[in-house]
C-alpha positions, 0 to 999 in steps of 0.5 A: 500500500505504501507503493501505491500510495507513492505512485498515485502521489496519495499520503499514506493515512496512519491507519494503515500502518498498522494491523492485525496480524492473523498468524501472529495472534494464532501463534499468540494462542497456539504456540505454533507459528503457521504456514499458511491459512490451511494449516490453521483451519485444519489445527482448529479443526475447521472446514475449508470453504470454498476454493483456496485463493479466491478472495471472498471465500478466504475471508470467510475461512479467515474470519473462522479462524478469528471465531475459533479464537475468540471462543478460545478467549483470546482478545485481538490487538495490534501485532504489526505495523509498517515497520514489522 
């Protein structure tokens, strides 16, 4: 984001430099750093929905993933930013 905001000659906003990191808050519950989405739903014992790599359907398994970690008590923070 930060190219492209060069490019088009847009300032980058301070919301966008900083985020949630999924596989960071995974690992914050499981202790195990993940490869990938799969892994993830497969160790939460979740189900793929859709095809792998489609934008809409990686959302919604991503937002799964989000669930089952709510449901293991686990509180969402800022774990990365643009200098991550």
């Amino acid at each position: 984001l930060p190219k492209q905001c060069t490019f088009l000659e847009l300032s980058l906003q301070p919301y966008f430099t900083q985020w949630i990191n999924i596989k960071k808050s995974y690992a914050d519950v499981t202790s195990v750093f993940p490869k990938g989405m799969m892994v993830m739903l497969n160790n939460l014992n979740l189900k793929h929905v859709g095809r792998h790599h489609s934008g809409i359907d990686d959302c919604h398994n991503i937002a799964n993933v989000l669930i089952a970690l709510m449901q293991r008590g686990y509180i969402f923070k800022q774990n990365g930013n643009l200098n991550s």
